[in-house]
N, C-alpha and C positions, 0 to 999 in steps of 0.2 A: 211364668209369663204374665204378664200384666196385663189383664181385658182392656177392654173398650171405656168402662165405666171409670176407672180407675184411673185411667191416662187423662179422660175429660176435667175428672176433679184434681187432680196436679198439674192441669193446663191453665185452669180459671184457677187455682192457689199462685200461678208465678205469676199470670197476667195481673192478679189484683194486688198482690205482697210484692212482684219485683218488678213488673213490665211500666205499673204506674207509676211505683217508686223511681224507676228508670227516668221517666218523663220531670217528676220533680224535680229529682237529683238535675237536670239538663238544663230545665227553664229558668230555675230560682234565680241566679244572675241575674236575667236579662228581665225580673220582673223587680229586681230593684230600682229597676228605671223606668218601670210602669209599661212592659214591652214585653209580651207572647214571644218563645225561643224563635219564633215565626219571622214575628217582624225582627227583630234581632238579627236573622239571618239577611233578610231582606238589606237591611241596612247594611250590614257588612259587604253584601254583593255591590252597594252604592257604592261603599267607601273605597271597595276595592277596585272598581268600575266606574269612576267619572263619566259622567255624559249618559251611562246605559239609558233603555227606553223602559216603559214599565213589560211590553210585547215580549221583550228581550228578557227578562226575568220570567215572564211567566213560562215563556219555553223552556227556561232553564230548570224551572223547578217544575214542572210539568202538570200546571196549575193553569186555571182560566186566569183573562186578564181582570174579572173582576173579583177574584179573589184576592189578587197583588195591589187590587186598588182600593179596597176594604183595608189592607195592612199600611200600604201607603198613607193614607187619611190617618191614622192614631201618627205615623212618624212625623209628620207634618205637623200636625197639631202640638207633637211635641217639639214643633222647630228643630227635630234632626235631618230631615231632610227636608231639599227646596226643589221644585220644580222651574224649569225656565224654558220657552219654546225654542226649538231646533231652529236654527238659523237658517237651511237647507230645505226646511220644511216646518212652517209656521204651526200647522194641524199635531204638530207631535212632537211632545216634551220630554224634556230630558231631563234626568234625576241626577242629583249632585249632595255630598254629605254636607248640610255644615259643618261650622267649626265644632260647636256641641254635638253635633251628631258625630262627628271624626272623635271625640274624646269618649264618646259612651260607647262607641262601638271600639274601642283601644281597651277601653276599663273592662267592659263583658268578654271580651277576649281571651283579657289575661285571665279573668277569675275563672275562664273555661278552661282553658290550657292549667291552668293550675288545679283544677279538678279533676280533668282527666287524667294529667300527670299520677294523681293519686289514686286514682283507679287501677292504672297500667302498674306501678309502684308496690300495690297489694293483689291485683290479680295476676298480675304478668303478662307481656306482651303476647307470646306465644297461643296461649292461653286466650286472651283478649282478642287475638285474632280469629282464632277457631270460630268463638263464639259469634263475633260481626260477620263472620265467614255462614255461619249457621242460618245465623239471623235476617242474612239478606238475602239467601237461598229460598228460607221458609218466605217472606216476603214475595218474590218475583215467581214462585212455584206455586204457592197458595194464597196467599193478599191479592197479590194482582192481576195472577191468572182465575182467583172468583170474579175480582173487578173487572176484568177483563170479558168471564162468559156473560155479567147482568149487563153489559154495556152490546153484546152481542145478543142477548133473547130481549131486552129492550126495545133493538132494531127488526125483530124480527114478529115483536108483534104485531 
C-alpha cells in the first residue's frame, strides 16, 4: 500500500512533468498569436457569438467581469475583436470578431483540433475519456469544493 508521503511526491511529480506540460502542450497555438489559451477562448466564444456582452462571457466562464475585461483589452489591442454600443441600450457594448480576429481564431482551432486529434490517436478515446472523466471529478470534489470552503470561512470571518 502506498502511504501518504509517497502519493504526495507522485502528485507534485505529474502536476510539475505532465499537469504543466498539459498547460503548454494546450496554449502554444494560441501564443503564436500573442494570445493566453484564455483569451483565445474568449475570442472564440466572440466569433462564435456575434453581438455577446462581455456579462455574458463572464457568466459563461464563471469569471468576474473584470477579469473578461483584462482579456478583452490584449484582443482589442490586437484588433481581433471590436466593441460597438448596444443599440437597445447605449450603456452596454457588444463584442464582434473582426475579420483578423475570425481568421486567427479559424487558424488556433484547427492547430487545436489537430493536436488534440493526436492525442486521442495515441491515447485513445476511451482512455482519454476516463481520464477528463477523472480529472473533472478531482476538480469539482477537490479544486472547487476547497474554493468553494475559503469563499465560505472568508464570509464567515
Amino acid at each position: 500500500m502506498v502511504d501518504d508521503d509517497q502519493l504526495l511526491d507522485q502528485a507534485v511529480d505529474v502536476y510539475l512533468t505532465g499537469l504543466k506540460g498539459l498547460g503548454n502542450f494546450i496554449s502554444q497555438p494560441s501564443a503564436e498569436y500573442s494570445l493566453s489559451f484564455e483569451q483565445y477562448m474568449i475570442l472564440r466564444t466572440i466569433s462564435k457569438q456575434p453581438g455577446i456582452k462581455l456579462m455574458e462571457i463572464a457568466e459563461q466562464r464563471q469569471v468576474t467581469r473584470s477579469a473578461v475585461s483584462r482579456q478583452l483589452r490584449v484582443l482589442m489591442a490586437n484588433e481581433y475583436v471590436r466593441q460597438k454600443p448596444d443599440p437597445r441600450d447605449r450603456r452596454r457594448q457588444s463584442l464582434t470578431a473582426t475579420p483578423l480576429g475570425k481568421q486567427v481564431e479559424e487558424r488556433i482551432s484547427k492547430k487545436v483540433q489537430q493536436r488534440f486529434s493526436r492525442w486521442v490517436s495515441v491515447f485513445g478515446s476511451d482512455r482519454g475519456k476516463q481520464l477528463l472523466d477523472l480529472l473533472a471529478e478531482f476538480n469539482k470534489q477537490i479544486v472547487q469544493g476547497e474554493l468553494d470552503e475559503g469563499k465560505e470561512q472568508r464570509a464567515n470571518d
